[in-house]
N, C-alpha and C positions, 0 to 999 in steps of 0.2 A: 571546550566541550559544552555543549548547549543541548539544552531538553524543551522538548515541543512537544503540544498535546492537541488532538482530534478527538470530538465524538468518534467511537467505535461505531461503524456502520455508518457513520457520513457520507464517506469517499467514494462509498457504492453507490450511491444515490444520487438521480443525476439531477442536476443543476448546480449549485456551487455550494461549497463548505469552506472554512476558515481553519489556519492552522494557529498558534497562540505560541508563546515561551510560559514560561512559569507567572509569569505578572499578569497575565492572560492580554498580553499585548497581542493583536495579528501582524501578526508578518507575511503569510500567505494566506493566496485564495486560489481555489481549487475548480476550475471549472469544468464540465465536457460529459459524458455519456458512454455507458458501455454497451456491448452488446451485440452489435453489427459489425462486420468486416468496413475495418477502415475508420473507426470511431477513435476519436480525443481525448485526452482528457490533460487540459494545459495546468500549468502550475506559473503564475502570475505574481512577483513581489505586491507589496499590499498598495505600492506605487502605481501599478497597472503595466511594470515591462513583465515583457513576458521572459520566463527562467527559461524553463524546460518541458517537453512534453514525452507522451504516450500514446505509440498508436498501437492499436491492435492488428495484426496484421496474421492471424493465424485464428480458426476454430478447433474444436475437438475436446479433448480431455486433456491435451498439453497444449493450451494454444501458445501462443508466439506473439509477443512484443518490441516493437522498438523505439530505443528513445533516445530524443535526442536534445541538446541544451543548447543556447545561444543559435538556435533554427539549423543547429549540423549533429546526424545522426552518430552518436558517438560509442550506440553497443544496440544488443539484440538480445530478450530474456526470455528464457524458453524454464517451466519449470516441470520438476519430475518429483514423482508423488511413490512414497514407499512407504506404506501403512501410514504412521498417524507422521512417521516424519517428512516436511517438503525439503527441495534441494532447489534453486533455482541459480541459475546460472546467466550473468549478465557476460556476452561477449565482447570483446573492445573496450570494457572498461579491466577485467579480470578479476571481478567481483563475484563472490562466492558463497548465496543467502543461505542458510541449514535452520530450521525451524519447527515450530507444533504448531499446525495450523486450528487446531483445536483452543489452545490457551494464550495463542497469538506471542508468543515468545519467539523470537526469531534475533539473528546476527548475520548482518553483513560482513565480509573479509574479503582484503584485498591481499592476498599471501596469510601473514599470520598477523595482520595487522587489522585491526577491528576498526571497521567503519563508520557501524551502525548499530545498536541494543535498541529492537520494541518488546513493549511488556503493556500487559493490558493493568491500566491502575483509576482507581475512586478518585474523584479528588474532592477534598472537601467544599463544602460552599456550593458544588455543582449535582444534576442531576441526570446520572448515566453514570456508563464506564466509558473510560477517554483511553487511547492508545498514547503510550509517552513515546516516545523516539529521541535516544540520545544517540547525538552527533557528533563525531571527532573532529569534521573540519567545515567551516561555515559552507565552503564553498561547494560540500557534495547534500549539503540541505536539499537540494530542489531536486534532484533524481531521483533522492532516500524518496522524500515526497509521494515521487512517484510510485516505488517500487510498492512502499506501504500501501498506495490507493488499490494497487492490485490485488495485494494481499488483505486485504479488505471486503475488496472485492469476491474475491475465492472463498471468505470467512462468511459473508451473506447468503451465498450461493451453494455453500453446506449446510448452515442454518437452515434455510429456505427447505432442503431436498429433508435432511432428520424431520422439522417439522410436520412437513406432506406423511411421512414415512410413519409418526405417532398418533396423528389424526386418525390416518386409515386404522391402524389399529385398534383405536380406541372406536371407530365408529365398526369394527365387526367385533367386539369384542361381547 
């Protein structure tokens, strides 16, 4: 089991970001763009092969992703929103994400078998909040990767809409 940390709201932002262990060694880099039908976002050992990737392949309020590792598409994540909890569902792998997208607390499961734990945490010495990501098995590091960029992603993109939403208030208020 192995723990990794990202700035929170890196993954959203496009051009590249770096993932760390606890020594703040990199081990990955994050490269690619959201936002358009059909956009990237790869996940690269800190070597330069490439792991695994993300495309988007869906718009809307549930879009649709697919990803795949070693360049073969190996599932499809489509996610579903029920008040403050998300559900997101990877097919082909039978992974099973349940989370608050609000406090970034989320668990992967493959049956009843835990994946993946992010939790948004400080770490000392640095400045921000970093997303930890503990991992059960090295070899699903590079999807987890992924799935957090999305969720990430989705955490920006709420931020961003509350923002707009306090503004206007506060500018008719």
């Amino acid at each position: 089991m192995r723990k990794l940390y990202v700035r929170k709201g890196r993954l959203a932002e496009q051009g590249a970001s770096t993932i760390s262990d606890k020594n703040r060694k990199k081990l990955y880099l994050i490269v690619g763009k959201w936002g358009r039908h059909q956009d990237v976002l790869s996940v690269y050992a800190i070597s330069g092969a490439l792991l695994a990737e993300i495309k988007q392949h869906g718009f809307g309020l549930l879009p649709h992703f697919d990803l795949f590792k070693d360049n073969k598409r190996v599932g499809s994540l489509r996610r579903y929103h029920f008040g403050r909890k998300d559900i997101l569902i990877v097919r082909g792998l039978n992974w099973f994400i349940v989370g608050d997208l609000y406090t970034s607390h989320y668990r992967i499961f493959h049956g009843r078998r835990t994946i993946m734990t992010l939790q948004e945490v400080t770490l000392p010495f640095e400045n921000g909040d970093y997303l930890e990501l503990t991992i059960d098995n090295e070899e699903d590091e590079a999807l987890c990767v992924c799935i957090v960029a999305i969720l990430d992603h989705l955490l920006r993109s709420i931020s961003k809409k509350h923002a707009h939403l306090y503004n206007l208030r506060v500018k008719y208020d």
